[in-house]
C-alpha positions in Angstrom: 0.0 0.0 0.0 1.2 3.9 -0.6 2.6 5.0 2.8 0.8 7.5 4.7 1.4 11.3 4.2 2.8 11.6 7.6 5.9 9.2 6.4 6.4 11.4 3.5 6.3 14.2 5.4 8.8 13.2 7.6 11.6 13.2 4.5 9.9 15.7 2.8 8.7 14.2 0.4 5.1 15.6 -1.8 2.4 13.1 -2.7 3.5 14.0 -6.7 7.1 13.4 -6.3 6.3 9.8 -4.2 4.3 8.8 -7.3 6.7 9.7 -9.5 9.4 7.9 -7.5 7.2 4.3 -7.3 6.9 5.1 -11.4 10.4 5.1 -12.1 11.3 2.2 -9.5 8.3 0.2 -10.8 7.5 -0.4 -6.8 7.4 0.9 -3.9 10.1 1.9 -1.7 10.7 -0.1 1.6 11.4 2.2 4.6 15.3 2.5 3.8 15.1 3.6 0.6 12.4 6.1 0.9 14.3 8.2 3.5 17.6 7.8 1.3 15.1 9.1 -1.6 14.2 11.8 0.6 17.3 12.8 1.3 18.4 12.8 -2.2 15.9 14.7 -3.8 15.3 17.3 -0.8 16.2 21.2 -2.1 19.2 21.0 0.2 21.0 18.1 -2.0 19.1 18.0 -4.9 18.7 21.8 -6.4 15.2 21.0 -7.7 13.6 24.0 -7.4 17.1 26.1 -8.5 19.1 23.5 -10.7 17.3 25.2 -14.0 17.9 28.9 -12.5 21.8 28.3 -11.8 22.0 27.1 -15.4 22.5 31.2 -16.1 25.5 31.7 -14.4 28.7 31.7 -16.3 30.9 28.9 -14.9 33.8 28.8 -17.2 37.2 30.2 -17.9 40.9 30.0 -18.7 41.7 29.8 -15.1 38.2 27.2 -14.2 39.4 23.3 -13.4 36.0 22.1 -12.0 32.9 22.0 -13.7 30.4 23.8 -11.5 28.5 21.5 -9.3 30.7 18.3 -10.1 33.2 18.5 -7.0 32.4 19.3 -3.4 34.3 23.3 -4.6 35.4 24.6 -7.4 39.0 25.4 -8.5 40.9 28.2 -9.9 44.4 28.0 -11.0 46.8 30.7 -10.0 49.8 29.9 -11.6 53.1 27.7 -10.5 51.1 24.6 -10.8 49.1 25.6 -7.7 45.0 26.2 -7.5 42.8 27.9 -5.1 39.5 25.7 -4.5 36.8 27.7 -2.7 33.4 26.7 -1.4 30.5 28.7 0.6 27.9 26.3 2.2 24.7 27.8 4.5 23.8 26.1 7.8 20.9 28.6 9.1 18.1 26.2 9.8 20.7 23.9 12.2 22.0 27.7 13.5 18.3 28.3 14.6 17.8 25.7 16.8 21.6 25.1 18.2 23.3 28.1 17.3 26.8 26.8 18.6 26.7 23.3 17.2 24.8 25.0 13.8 27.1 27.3 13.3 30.4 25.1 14.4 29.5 22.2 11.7 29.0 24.4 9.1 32.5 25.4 9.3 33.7 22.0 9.7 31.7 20.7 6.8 32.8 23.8 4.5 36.4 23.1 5.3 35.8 18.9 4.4 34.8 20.7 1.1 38.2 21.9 0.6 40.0 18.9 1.9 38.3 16.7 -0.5 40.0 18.1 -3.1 43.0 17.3 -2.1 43.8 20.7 -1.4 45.1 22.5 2.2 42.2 24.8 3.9 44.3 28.3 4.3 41.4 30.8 5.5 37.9 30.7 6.6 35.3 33.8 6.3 31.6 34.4 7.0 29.0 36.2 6.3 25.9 36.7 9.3 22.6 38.1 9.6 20.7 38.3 12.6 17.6 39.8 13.5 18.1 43.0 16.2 19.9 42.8 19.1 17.3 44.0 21.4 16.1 41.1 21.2 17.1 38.6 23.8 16.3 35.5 21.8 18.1 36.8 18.2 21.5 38.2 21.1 20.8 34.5 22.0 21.5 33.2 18.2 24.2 36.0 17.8 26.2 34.7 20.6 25.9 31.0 19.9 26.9 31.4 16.5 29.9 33.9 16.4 30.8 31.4 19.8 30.6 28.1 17.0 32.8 29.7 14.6 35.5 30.8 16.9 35.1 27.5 18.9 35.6 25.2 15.9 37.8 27.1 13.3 40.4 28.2 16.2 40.7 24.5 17.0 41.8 23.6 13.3 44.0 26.1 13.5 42.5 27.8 10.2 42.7 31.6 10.1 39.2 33.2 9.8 39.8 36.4 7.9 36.6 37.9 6.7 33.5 38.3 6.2 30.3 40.3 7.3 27.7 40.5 9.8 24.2 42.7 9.3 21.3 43.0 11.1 17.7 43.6 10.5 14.5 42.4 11.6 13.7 40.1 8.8 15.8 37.5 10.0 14.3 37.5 13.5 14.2 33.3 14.2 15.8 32.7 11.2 19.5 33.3 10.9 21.8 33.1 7.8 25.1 31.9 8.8 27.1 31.3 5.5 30.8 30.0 6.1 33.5 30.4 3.3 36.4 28.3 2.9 39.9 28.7 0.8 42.2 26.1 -0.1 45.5 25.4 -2.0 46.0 22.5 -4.2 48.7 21.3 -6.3 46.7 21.0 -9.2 48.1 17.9 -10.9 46.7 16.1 -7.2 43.5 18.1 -7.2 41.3 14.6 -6.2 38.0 14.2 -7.4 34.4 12.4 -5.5 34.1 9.8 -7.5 33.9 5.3 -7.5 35.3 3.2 -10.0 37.2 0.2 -10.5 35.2 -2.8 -10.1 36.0 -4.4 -6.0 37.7 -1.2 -4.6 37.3 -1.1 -1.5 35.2 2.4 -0.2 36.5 3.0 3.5 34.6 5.1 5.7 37.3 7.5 8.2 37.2 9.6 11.3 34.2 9.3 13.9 31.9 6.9 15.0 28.2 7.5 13.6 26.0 8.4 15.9 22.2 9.1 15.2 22.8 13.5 15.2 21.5 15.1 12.2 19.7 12.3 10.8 16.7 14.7 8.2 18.9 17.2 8.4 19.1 17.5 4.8 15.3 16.9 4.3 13.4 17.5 7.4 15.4 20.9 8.5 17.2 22.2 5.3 14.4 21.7 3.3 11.2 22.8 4.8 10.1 26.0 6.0 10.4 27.9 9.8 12.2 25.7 11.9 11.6 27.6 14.7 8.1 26.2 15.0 9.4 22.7 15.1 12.1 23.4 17.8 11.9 20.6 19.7 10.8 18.2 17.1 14.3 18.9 15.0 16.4 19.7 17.3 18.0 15.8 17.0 18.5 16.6 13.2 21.6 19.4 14.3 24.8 17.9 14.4 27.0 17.5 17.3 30.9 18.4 16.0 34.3 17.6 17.3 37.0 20.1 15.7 40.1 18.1 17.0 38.8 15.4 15.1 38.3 17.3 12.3 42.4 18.1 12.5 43.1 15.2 12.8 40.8 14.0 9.7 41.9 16.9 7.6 45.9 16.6 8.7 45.5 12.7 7.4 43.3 13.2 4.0 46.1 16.3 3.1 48.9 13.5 3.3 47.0 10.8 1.6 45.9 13.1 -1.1 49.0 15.3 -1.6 51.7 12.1 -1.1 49.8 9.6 -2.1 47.0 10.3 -4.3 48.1 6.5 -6.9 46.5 5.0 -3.6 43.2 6.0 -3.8 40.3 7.0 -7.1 38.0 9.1 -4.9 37.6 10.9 -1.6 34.1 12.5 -0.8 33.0 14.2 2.9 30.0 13.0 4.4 27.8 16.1 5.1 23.5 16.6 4.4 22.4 12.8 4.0 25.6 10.8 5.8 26.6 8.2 3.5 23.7 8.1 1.3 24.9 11.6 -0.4 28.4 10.5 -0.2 28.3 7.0 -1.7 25.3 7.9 -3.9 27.4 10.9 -5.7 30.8 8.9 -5.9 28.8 5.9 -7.6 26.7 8.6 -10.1 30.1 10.9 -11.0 32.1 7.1 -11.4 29.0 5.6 -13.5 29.2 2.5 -10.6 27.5 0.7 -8.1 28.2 -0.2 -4.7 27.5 -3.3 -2.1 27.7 -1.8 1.7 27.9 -3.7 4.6 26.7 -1.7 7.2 27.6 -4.0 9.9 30.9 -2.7 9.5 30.4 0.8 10.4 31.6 2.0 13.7 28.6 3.5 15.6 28.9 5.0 18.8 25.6 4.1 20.0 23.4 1.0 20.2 20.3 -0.6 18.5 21.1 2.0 15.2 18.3 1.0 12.5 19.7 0.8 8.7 17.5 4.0 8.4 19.3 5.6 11.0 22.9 4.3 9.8 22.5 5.3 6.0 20.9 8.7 6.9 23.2 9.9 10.0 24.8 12.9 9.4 27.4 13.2 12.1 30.3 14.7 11.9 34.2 14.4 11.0 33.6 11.2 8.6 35.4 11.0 5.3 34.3 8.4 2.6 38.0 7.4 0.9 37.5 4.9 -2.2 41.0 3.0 -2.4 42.9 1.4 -5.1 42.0 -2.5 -3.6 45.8 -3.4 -3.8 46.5 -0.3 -1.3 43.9 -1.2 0.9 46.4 -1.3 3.7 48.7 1.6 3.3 45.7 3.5 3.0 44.6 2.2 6.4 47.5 2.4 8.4 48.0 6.1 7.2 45.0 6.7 9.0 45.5 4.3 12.1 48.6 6.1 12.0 46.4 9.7 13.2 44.5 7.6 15.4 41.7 6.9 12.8 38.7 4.9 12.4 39.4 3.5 8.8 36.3 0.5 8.3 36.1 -1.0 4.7 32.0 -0.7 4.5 31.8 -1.6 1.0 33.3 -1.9 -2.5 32.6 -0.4 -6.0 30.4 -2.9 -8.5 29.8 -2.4 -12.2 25.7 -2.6 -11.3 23.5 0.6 -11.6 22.8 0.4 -7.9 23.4 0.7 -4.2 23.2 -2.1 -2.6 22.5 -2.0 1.3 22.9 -5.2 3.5 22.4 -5.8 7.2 23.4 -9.0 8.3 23.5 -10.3 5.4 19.7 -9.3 4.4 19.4 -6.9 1.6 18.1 -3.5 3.8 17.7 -1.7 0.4 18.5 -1.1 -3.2 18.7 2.1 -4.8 19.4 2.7 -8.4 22.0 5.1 -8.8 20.4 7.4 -11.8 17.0 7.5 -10.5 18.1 9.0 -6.9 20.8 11.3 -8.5 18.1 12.6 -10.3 15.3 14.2 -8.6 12.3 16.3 -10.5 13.2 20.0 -11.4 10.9 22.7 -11.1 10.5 25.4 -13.3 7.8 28.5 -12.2 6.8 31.5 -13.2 7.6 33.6 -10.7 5.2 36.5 -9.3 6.2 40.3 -8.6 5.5 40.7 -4.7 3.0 43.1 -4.9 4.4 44.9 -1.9 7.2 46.2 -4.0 5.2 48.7 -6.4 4.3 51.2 -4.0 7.5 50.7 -2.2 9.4 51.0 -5.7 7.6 54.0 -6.5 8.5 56.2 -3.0 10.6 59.0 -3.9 13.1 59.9 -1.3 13.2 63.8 -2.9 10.0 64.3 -0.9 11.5 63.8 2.8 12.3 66.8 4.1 16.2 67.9 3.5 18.3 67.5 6.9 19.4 70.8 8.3 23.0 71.9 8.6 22.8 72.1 12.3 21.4 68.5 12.7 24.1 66.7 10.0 26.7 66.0 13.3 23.9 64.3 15.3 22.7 61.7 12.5 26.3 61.2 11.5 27.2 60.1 14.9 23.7 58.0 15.0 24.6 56.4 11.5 28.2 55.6 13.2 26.8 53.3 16.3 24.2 51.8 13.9 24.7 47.9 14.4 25.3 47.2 10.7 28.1 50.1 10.2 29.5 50.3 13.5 32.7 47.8 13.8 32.6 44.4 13.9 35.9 44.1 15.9 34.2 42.6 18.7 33.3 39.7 16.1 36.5 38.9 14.4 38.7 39.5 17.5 37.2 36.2 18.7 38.5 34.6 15.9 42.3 33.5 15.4 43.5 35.8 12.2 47.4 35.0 11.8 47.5 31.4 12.3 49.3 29.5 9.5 51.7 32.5 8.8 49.8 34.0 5.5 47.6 36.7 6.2 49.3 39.8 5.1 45.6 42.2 5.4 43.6 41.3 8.0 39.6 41.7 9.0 38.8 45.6 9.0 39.0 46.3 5.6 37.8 46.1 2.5 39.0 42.0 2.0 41.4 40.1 3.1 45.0 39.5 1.5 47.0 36.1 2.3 50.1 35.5 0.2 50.4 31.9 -1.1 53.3 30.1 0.4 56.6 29.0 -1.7 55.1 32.0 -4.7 55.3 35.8 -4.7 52.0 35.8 -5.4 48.8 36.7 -2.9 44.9 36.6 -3.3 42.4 39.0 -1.8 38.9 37.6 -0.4 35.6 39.0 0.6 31.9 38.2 0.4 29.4 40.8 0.3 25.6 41.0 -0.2 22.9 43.7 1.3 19.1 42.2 2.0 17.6 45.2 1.6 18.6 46.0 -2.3 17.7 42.6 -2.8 14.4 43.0 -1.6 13.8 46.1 -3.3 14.6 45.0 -6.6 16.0 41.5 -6.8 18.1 41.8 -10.2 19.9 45.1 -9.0 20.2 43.7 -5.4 21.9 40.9 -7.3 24.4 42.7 -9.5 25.4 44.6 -6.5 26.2 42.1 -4.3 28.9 41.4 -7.4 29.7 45.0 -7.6 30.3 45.6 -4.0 32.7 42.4 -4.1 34.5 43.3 -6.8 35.3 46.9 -5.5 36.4 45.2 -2.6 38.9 43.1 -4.3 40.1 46.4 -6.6 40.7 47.8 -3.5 43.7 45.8 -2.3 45.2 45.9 -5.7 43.7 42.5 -6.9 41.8 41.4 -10.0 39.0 40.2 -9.7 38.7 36.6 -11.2 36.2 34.3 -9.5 33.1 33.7 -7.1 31.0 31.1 -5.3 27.7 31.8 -3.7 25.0 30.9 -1.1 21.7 31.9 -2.3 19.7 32.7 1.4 15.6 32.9 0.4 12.5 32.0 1.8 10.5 29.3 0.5 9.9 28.7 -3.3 7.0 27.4 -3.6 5.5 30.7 -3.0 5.7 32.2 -6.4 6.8 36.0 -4.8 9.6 34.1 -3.3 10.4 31.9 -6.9 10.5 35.8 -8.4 13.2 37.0 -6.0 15.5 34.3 -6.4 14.6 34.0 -10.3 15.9 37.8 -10.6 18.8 37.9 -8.2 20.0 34.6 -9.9 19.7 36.8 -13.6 21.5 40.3 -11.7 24.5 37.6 -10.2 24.6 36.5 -13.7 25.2 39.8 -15.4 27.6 41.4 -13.5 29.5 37.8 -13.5 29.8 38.7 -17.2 30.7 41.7 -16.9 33.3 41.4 -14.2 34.4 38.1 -16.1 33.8 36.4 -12.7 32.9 33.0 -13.2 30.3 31.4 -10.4 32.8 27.7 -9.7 31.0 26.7 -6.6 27.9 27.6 -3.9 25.7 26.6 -2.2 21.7 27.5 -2.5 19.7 27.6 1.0 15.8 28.0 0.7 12.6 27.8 2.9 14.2 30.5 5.2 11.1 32.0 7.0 9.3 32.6 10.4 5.9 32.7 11.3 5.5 32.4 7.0 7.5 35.9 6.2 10.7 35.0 4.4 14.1 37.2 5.3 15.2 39.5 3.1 17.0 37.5 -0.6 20.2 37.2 0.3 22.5 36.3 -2.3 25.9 36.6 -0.6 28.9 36.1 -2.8 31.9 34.8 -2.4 34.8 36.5 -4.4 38.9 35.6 -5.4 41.5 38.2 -6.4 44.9 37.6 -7.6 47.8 39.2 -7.0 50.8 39.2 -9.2 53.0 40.5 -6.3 51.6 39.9 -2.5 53.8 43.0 -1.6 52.3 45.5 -4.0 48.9 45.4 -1.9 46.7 48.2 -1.3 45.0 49.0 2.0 42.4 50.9 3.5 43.8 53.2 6.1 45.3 56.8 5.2 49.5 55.7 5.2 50.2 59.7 5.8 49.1 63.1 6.9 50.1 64.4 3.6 48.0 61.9 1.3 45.4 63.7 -1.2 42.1 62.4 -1.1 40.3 61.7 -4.0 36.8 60.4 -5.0 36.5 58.2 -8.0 33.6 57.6 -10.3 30.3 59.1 -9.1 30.0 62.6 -8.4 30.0 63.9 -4.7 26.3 65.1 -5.6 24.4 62.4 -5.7 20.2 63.2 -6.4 17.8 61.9 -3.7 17.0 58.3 -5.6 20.4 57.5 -5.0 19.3 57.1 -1.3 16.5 54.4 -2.2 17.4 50.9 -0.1 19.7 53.0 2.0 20.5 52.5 5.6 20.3 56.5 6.1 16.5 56.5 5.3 16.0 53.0 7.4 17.8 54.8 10.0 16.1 58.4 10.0 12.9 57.3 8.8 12.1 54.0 9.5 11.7 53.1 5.9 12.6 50.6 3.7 11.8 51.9 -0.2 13.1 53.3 -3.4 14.7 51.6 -6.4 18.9 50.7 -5.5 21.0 51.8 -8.8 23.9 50.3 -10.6 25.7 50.9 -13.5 27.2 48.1 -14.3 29.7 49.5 -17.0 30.4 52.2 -14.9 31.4 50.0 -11.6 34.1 48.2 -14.5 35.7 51.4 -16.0 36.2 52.7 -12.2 37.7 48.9 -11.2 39.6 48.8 -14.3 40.8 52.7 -13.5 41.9 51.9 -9.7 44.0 48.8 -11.0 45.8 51.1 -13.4 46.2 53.9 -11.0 48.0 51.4 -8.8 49.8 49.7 -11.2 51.5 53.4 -12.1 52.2 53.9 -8.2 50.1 56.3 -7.9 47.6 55.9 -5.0 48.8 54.9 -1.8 45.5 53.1 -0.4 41.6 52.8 -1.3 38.8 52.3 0.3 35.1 51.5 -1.8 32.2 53.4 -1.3 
């Protein structure tokens, strides 16, 4: 019989997309493989509402190694036979409910990203939004989550160099916490997620499994307001262990970078445990795999197929090994005091294979759960906007001479300009010896050991534009980035993204993130910033309001010479000041979205402006006014 709509529910899972799933098995699923199903083809591992949408976004280049969405991050080469692979993953739905452990396994599971590349994690950033601070429940969030970053990433011993945290009330109960990780690769040992070779042995590393985060993927990341389901998810946050996580990262970085002929694939196990992990290794390696489940080390007792299969705790690595290197592969890792358990091996079959003792617990074809239904909507204009779009800020009164001191200095101590030191001081900046710029500024600059060379990084997006007018909103979130970059002295020359919105199914919603996606895309073009990695986070609502689109991006610089960078501060007494671009007269629609006229008048309305050509004649000016020696610092506007 069809199950009940109570057992879909619980894996998120619609009456239409169950039918469709029995089509293409021709039966029903048993218990196992409808919550690996679930998983699979939840919005937080399948993309099905935003697959189609990210199809826009330019994703190639000269300097591009990955195909977008392939790898766990993309990868940019720099030069010297080196690559920088960079990733930005969301965990605001686990942040909502635990705020420390939420915000402390999204950086660990970023930073597996980068490790399963092959490649060495060298810096850390992230972007925040929280709802006011008046607020004892969103200080509550505020503090568990800047205390989860600091907590974990100090402990790995990975510098955390930038970022951004804003504020507003449409994120009250629903936090975006967005981490960012950098790595660097040799690129000829840049390691891929994949399983082939008929009988190698997949080997599952690090912790025990436990049964935290199990619907993590479907049952939190994928369904809307988690704060009305406090108690009923909170056993879907995971629980992390960052000295593990050195330890798992220290070992994978030897394996891969010494001894990569060991092993054909190395994949982290994040949303879904090991049925993402194995899943996606068989689909990129065109395989199939047997597991034995009996084999995996579990830290607690009486643990259910379904609960094995669909665990998502922390600091596991999947490693598929060449079978005649089974055991230098283990005693590498018995070596950091590993778990290393062969679970399974690679088959030429089109499926998954689960057994328990022996009994077949499931079987799941490979194509049909690497391929979940896409949806494609037609999105509706929130009708809020037109009146809001059609405000003029020329008809609020001009301020007075005498009163410009006062709202200056209130501007100053609002919460989204005032300094962020007491934010990034908790979090370890110099560790690893690179970081030449450090939080403050515009981005961050770390030279790239063994080269002359340096990159910049920052990520940048503001709610507001994007709620305003979701396509400009978009492009800026690119321009701002890019100005950022300029203004250490780098170019510009990639991005990954975490696209924050509320729930998609609302066709207002589908609109937003339709139109950001379209304004990312242009100014991508422009810029000739390719997107080689994100992440997209939906159903981010409370009480049924979403937050504010939040497209945060991601973006890499290169420097030719790491000591030719630019900073922000005045070097002299004697420097001339200078404005570029833009005159200093700016006409009142130039205010529209701004956090003056949220500020003084409690108002959130106008259109936000770009010139898209404009922002890349000023870049390209900057760059060539540096390259002369001729300005001594910048800062962006």
């Amino acid at each position: 019989m069809p199950v009940d709509q109570a057992a879909l529910d619980a894996v998120a899972l619609s009456r239409p997309e169950y039918e469709l799933l029995v089509e293409r098995l021709r039966r029903e699923p048993n218990e196992v493989e409808l919550g690996m199903f679930g998983s699979l083809w939840s919005e937080h591992c399948g993309y099905k509402n935003s697959k189609p949408l990210l199809r826009l976004f330019p994703s190639g280049g000269d300097r591009v190694l990955t195909k977008v969405g392939a790898e766990n991050a993309g990868a940019i080469d720099i030069g010297n036979g080196l690559c920088v692979v960079m990733k930005v993953e969301s965990h605001n739905h686990p942040s909502a409910i635990e705020p420390y452990e939420g915000a402390a396994t999204g950086v660990g599971g970023i930073v597996r990203d980068i490790f399963a590349m092959g490649a060495y994690p060298i810096a850390i950033l992230d972007s925040l939004r929280f709802g006011p601070l008046d607020d004892p429940q969103n200080r509550h969030l505020f503090n568990g989550v800047v205390g989860g970053i600091g907590g974990y990433g100090n402990c790995l011993g990975i510098p955390n160099v930038g970022g951004e945290v804003a504020f507003s009330s449409s994120y009250n109960g629903n936090p975006l916490v967005n981490a960012m990780c950098v790595g660097v690769a040799e690129t000829a040992k840049l390691q891929s997620a994949r399983a082939i070779g008929v009988g190698n042995p997949m080997l599952l590393v690090g912790s025990d499994t436990g049964r935290d985060g199990i619907h993590g993927a479907s049952g939190l990341a994928s369904r809307t307001d988690p704060e009305a389901r406090f108690e009923e998810m909170r056993p879907a946050v995971q629980v992390g262990n960052p000295f593990m996580e050195k330890l798992l990262m220290e070992a994978c970085f030897e394996l891969a970078s010494e001894h990569a002929d060991w092993i054909v694939g190395l994949q982290d196990l994040g949303a879904a445990g090991l049925t993402s992990s194995v899943l996606e290794c068989c689909a990129k390696g065109n395989s199939g795999a047997v597991l034995d489940i009996d084999r995996v080390p579990r830290r607690e007792s009486g643990m259910t197929p379904y609960e094995v299969m669909l665990s998502e705790s922390q600091e596991r690595m999947l490693v598929v090994a060449k079978r005649e290197h089974i055991d230098d592969v283990t005693a590498l890792f018995h070596r950091w005091e590993l778990h290393c358990e062969e679970i399974g091996q690679v088959t030429n079959d089109d499926a998954v294979v689960i057994r328990d003792g022996g009994v077949e617990a499931g079987r799941v074809p490979v194509q049909i759960a690497t391929d979940p239904p896409q949806y494609k909507r037609q999105g509706v204009r929130p009708a809020e906007l037109e009146a809001l779009n059609r405000f003029d800020p020329a008809t609020l009164p001009d301020l007075r001479p005498e009163d410009a001191t006062a709202a200056l200095l209130r501007m100053l101590a609002r919460p989204n300009i005032a300094s962020k030191r007491g934010v990034f001081r908790q979090y370890d900046q110099q560790v690893l010896g690179n970081t030449v710029v450090s939080p403050g500024g515009d981005a961050s600059v770390l030279r790239i050991g063994g080269t002359g060379h340096g990159i910049a990084l920052t990520t940048d997006c503001n709610g507001r534009y994007c709620f305003l007018d979701p396509y400009a909103g978009g492009a800026i979130a690119v321009a701002e980035a890019a100005r950022n970059i300029v203004c250490t002295g780098a170019t510009p020359v990639a991005i990954t993204d975490c696209l924050n919105f509320g729930n998609p199914e609302k066709l207002e919603v589908y609109y937003t993130l339709e139109h950001a996606i379209r304004g990312i895309a242009e100014a991508c073009f422009t810029f000739e910033t390719p997107v080689v990695s994100g992440n997209v986070s939906l159903y981010n609502e409370t009480a049924g309001r979403p937050v504010y689109p939040t497209p945060v991006v991601g973006m890499l610089g290169l420097l030719d010479d790491v000591t030719k960078h630019l900073r922000a501060g005045f070097p002299s007494e004697d420097c001339d000041i200078v404005l570029l671009g833009a005159a200093l007269e700016q006409p009142a629609s130039s205010l529209g979205g701004s956090e003056y006229l949220e500020a003084e008048h409690r108002m959130v309305a106008g259109l936000p402006q770009v010139d898209l050509q404009a922002e890349l004649a000023l870049q390209r000016l900057v760059l060539r006014l540096h390259s002369e020696g001729r300005i001594a610092s910048a800062h962006d506007c």
